[in-house]
Structure formats: C-alpha cells, structure tokens
C-alpha distance (Angstrom), angle and dihedral (degrees) to the residues before:
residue distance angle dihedral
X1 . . .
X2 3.70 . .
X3 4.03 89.7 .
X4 4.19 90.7 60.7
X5 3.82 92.7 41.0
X6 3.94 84.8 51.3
X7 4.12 92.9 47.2
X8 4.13 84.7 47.5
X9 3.75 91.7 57.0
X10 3.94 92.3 47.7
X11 3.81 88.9 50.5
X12 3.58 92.2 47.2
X13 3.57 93.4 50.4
X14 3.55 103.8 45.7
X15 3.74 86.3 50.2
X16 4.46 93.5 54.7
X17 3.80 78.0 53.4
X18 3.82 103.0 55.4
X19 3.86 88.4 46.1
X20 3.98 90.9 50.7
X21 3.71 84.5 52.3
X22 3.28 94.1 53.0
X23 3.68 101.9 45.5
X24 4.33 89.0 55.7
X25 3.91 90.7 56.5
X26 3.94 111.8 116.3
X27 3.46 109.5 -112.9
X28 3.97 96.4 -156.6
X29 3.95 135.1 139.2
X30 3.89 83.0 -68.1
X31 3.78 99.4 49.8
X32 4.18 91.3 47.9
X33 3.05 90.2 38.3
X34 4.07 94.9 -125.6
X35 3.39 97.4 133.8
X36 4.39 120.0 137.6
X37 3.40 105.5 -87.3
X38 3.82 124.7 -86.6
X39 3.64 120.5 -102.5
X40 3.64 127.6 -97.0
X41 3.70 94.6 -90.4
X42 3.44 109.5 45.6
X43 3.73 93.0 85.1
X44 3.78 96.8 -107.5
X45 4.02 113.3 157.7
X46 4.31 113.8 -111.9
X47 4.10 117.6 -135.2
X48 3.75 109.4 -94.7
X49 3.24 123.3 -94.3
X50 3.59 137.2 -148.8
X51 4.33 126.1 -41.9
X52 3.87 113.3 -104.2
X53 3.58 114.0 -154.5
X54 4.09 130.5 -169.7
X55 3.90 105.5 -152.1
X56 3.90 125.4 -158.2
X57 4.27 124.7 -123.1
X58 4.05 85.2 -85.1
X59 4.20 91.3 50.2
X60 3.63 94.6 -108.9
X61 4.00 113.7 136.3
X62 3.67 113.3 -110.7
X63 4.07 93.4 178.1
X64 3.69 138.3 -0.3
X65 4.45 131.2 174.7
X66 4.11 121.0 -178.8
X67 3.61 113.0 -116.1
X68 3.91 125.1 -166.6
X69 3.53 125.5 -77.2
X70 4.17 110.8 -86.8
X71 3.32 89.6 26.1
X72 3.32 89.9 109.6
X73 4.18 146.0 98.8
X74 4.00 105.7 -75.9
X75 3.85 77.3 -121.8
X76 3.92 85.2 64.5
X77 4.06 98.8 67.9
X78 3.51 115.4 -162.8
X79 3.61 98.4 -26.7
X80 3.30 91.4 68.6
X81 3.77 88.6 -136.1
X82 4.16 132.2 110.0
X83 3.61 116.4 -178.6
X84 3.75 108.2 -131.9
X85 4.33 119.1 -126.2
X86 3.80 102.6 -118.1
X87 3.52 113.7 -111.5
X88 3.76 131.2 -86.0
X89 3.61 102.4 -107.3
X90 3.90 88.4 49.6
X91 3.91 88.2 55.4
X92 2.91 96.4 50.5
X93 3.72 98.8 45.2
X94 4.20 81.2 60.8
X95 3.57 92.4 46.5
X96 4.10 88.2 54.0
X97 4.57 90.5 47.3
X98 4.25 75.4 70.7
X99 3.44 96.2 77.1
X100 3.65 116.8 98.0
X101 3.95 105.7 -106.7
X102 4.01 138.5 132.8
X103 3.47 101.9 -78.7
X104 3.74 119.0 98.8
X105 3.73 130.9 -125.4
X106 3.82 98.6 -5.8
X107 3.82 91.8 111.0
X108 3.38 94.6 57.2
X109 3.91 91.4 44.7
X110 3.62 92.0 48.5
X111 3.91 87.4 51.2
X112 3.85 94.8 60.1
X113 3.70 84.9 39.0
X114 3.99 96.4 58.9
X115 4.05 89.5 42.0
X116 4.03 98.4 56.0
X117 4.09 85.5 46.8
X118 3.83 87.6 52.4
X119 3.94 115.2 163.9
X120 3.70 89.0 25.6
X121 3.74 95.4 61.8
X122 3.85 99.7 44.9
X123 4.11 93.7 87.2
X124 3.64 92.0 49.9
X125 3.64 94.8 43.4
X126 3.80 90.7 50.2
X127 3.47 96.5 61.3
X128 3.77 94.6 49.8
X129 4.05 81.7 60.6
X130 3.92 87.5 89.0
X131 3.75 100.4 40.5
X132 3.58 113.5 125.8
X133 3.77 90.9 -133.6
X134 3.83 101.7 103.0
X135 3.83 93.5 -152.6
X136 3.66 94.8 44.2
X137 3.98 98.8 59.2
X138 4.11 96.5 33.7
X139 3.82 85.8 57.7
X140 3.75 90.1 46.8
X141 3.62 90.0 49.9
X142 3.54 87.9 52.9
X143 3.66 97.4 49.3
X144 3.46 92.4 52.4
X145 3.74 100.1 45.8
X146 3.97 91.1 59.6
X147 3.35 82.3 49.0
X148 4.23 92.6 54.9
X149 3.76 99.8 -141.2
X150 3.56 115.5 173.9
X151 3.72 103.5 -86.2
X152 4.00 111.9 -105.1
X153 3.82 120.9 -172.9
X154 3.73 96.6 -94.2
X155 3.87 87.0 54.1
X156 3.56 97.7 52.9
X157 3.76 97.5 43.7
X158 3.81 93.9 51.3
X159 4.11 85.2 50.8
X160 3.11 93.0 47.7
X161 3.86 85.0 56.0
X162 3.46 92.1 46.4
X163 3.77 89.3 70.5
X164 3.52 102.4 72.9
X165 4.04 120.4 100.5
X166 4.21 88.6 -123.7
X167 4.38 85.1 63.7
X168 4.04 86.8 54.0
X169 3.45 93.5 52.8
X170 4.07 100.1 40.1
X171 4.19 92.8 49.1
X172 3.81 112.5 31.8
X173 3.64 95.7 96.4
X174 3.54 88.0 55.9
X175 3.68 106.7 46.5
X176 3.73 100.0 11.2
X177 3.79 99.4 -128.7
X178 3.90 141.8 62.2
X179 3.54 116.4 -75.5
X180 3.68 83.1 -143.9
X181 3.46 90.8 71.9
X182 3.84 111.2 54.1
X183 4.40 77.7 37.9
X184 3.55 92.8 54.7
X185 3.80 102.1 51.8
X186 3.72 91.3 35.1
X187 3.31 95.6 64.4
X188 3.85 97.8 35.7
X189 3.93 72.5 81.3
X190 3.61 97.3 49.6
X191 3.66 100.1 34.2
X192 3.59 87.6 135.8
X193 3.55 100.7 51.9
X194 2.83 92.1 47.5
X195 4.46 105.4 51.4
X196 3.46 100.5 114.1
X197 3.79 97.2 44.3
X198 4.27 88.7 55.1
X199 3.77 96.3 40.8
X200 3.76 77.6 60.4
X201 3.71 92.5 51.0
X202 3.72 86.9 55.8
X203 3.00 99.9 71.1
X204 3.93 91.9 53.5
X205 4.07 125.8 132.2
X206 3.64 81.1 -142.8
X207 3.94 104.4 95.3
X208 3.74 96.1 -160.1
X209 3.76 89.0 42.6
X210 3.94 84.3 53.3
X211 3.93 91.4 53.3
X212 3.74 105.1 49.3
X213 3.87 86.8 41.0
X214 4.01 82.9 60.4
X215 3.77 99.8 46.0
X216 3.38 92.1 46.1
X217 3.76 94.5 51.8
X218 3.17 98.0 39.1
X219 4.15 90.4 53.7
X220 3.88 92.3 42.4
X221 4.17 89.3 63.9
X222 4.29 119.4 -116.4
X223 3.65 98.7 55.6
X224 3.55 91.9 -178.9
X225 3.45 105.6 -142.0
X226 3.42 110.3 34.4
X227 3.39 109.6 -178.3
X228 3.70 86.9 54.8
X229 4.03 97.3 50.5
X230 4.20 83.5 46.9
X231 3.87 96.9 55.2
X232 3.55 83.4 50.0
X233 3.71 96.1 50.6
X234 3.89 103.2 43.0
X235 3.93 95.6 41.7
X236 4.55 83.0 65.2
X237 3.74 84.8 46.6
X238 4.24 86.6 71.2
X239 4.21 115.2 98.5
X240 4.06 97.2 -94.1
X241 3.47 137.2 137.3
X242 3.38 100.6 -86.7
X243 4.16 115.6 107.9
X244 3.37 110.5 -140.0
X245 3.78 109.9 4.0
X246 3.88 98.1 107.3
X247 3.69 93.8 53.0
X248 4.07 92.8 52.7
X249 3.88 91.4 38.4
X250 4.02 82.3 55.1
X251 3.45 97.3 51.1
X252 4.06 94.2 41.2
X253 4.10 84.8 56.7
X254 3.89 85.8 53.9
X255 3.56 92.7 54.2
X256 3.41 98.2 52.8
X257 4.04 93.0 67.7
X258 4.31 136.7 -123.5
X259 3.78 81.5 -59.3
X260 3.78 96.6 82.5
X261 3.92 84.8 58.7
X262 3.61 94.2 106.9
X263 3.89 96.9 46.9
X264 3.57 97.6 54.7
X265 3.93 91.7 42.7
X266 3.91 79.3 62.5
X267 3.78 96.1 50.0
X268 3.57 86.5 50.1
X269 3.69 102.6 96.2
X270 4.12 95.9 37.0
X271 4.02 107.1 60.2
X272 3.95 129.4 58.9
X273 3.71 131.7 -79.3
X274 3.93 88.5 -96.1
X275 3.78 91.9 58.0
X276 4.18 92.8 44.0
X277 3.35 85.7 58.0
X278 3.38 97.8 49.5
X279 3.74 88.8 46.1
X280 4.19 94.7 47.7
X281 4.39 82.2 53.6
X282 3.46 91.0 48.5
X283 4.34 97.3 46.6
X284 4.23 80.1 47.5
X285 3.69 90.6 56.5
X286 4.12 91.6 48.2
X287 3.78 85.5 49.4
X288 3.48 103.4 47.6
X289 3.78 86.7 43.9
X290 4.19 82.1 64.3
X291 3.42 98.1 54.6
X292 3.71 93.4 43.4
X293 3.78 92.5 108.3
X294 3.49 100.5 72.8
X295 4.03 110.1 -52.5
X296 4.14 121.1 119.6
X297 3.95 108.6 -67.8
X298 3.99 106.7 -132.8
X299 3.64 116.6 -111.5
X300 4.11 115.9 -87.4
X301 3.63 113.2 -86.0
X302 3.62 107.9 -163.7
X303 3.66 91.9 135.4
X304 3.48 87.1 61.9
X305 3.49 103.1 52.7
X306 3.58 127.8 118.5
X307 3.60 116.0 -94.4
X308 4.34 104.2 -131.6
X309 4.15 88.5 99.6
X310 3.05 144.8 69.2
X311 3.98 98.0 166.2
X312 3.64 104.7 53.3
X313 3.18 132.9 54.4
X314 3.67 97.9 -148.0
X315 3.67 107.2 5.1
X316 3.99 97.1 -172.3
X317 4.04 78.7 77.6
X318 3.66 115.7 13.7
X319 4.07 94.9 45.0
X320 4.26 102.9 123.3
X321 4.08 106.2 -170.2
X322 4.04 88.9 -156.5
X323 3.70 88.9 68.3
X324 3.35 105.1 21.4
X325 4.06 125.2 79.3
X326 4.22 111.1 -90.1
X327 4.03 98.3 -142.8
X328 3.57 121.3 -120.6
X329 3.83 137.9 175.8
C-alpha cells in the first residue's frame, strides 16, 4: 500500500513539472506562429487559389486541380479564376433541345442552360429566330429578352408574335408564363425599334395581339395611325372581364399627347360609364398639362377617379407596365 501511494506521488509530480514547463515557454511570433511570411524559396506552401475545371461537349466537368492564387487569366482578378464560354457546338446543341419534340423537359433545361452562358449564346440563338419551328424561335426570343440584347429585327418580329393569345396557350407548360408578358415590357423599351414590326401587329385577327400592339405604339411616340391605335385603346377601357386592360389602355391614351383630345371627345357618347370616366380623367390630365406653366392647378379629384385601381392614383399617368400586370386572355 505504501509502494502505490509512493508511485502516485511520482506521477503527480512529474506531471506539476511538465505544466510548469509549459507555462515558461515564450509565446512569440515563433511560438504562434505569426511570424511575416517566409520567402519564396524556403519551401513554404502559398494560399490556394481558384478551382480549374475541364468540361465535356454537354458542359459537364470531366477533371478539375486548384492552382495558386494569381495564377490565373488577367480576366480572372484576384481569384485567379475565369469561367470559360462553352463551346459553339455545345450551344448550339442547347439551342437545337428548343425545338418542340418528344422528349420531356430538355427545353426547359436547355433554356437555363443558354441564360448562365449569356453573351456566348446570343449568335446561336439569333439564328434560331427564323426557324420555322414555332417552339424553337419563341423560346429563343425568350432567352434573349431576359438576357436584354439590343433588339434586332428578328427579335422584335418574333415578340411581336409572341403577343397573340394562340403563343400563351402553345408555351406555358414550358416556361410557365405568357410570352406576352416578358414581349410586352421588352419592347415597351424598344418601342422604337421596333415600329414597323407593331404597326404590323395591328393589323392582327388576334384581339389581344391588336391591344398590346396599340399600347405599345402608342407609348413608344408616332403611332402611325392614330385613329386606329385609339379605337383600340378606348374599346379595353369598357367594364369587361379582362384584369388590367383599362388601366394600360388609360395610360396608352396619355401617351399619345393633348392631340387625341378631339378623338376621345367623339368616343364619348358610344362606350360605358366606366370608359367615360376614364375618358373625362384622361381630358383633365391634357388640361392640367396646359396650364402647367403657371395658370391655377384644378382642385384634386381623387373622389372622382375611376374605380379599375387600387395602385395608382391616377393611372392615365402614373401606370408603369414593369410593375404592373400585362393583361392577357
């Protein structure tokens, strides 16, 4: 018994003794290990740099190894890393999974696809403007209009096309939405591009086609014929079943300037209460836009104002298509 107590005591001891050792070590640069760095020879691992990755025809990576940071394209900043456009033939191999075929989902694949490679998939996507595969150049279109590229003729005719009721019906199971509405408020940006393309519309058997065409030329400035894009206008400012359509008609009316006065003091006497309404806030708006340089400004009228909104106050002027609903139906 008095052996173990003995071993104990050693044990104990040597164990005080380690810790007071410990306790006296320096705790400098060296000990933290803080010091400057070593120089470039003295064997001392860099901080990784950015992941290089080989990709396959179809994008996938087939091999990829870390290299140190700067090694990099000057393209590749600080990272040290530049992702590479896919190739050509890949694009294009995206650009042909459009089409309208048997196998399911690859259209929509292809879609995200073509957006993430961006610039390098506007060529390709171009050309399949004019292909005479109706799914293949509306999902183009649609590509490229999330990706706001200037707006070239074959752009603006196919979303002009995309306007129609028939195009909501053929493509919203594969994109989920109207093309009507990504067409409509891209070319609210490019109404003037794109003139000649809506004064086709226009004259469209498709009524909602015939609408948007109207807005949109009416917003972009030189309608053209006016009394056309007004008929078209004040007929959607009736109480119908169509959300939305009074607002935008409103606003397009606006747009047109004080010298649509006299055509909608014509219409006056043919539509519904809802759209004389409309059509007395709309002639106020003109008029208070003439006395705008220093006459009396008429008292506010909000208790007056039609009731199709709950958003604007005046909708003839404050109506903003890129956050407001585009009607379809």
């Amino acid at each position: 018994m008095a052996v173990r107590q003995a071993a104990v005591g050693t044990l104990a001891a040597a164990l005080l003794g380690a810790a007071y050792a410990l306790l006296r070590t320096p705790t400098g640069p060296a000990a933290l290990d803080t010091a400057p760095p070593a120089a470039p020879d003295s064997g001392r691992l860099e901080p990784l740099g950015g992941l290089r990755t080989a990709a396959d025809d179809d994008g996938d990576v087939v091999r990829a190894r870390i290299e140190p940071a700067g090694s990099g394209s000057p393209e590749a900043g600080d990272a040290g890393f530049a992702r590479r456009p896919p190739p050509a033939r890949t694009v294009q191999a995206w650009v042909e999974d459009l089409r309208d075929d048997d196998i399911a989902g690859n259209a929509g694949i292809a879609m995200r696809r073509l957006r993430e490679a961006g610039t390098a998939a506007v060529a390709a996507l171009e050309s399949a403007l004019v292909s005479r595969d109706r799914q293949q150049r509306h999902l183009a279109a649609e590509v490229l209009r999330g990706l706001d590229v200037a707006p070239s003729a074959g752009l603006c005719a196919v979303s002009v096309e995309a306007l129609a009721r028939e195009m909501n019906d053929a493509l919203t199971s594969t994109i989920l939405a109207p093309t009507a509405v990504s067409a409509t408020r891209y070319l609210a940006s490019h109404a003037q591009a794109a003139r000649d393309a809506l004064r086709f519309g226009l004259g469209a058997s498709d009524d909602q086609q015939r609408f948007l065409c109207a807005f949109l030329l009416a917003c972009g400035g030189e309608p053209g014929d006016v009394q056309r894009v007004t008929r078209e206008l004040v007929v959607h400012l009736a109480d119908n079943h169509i959300r939305g359509d009074a607002v935008m008609a409103a606003h397009g009316l606006f747009r047109m300037g004080a010298g649509v006065r006299p055509l909608l003091q014509a219409w006056m006497p043919h539509v519904d209460e809802q759209a004389r309404s409309i059509l007395r806030l709309v002639d106020e708006d003109f008029a208070e836009d003439f006395r705008a340089s220093g006459g009396p400004r008429p008292p506010f009228r909000g208790s007056r104002l039609p009731r199709v909104t709950r958003v604007y106050v005046d909708p003839a002027v404050h109506y903003d298509v890129r956050r407001s609903r585009v009607p379809t139906w």
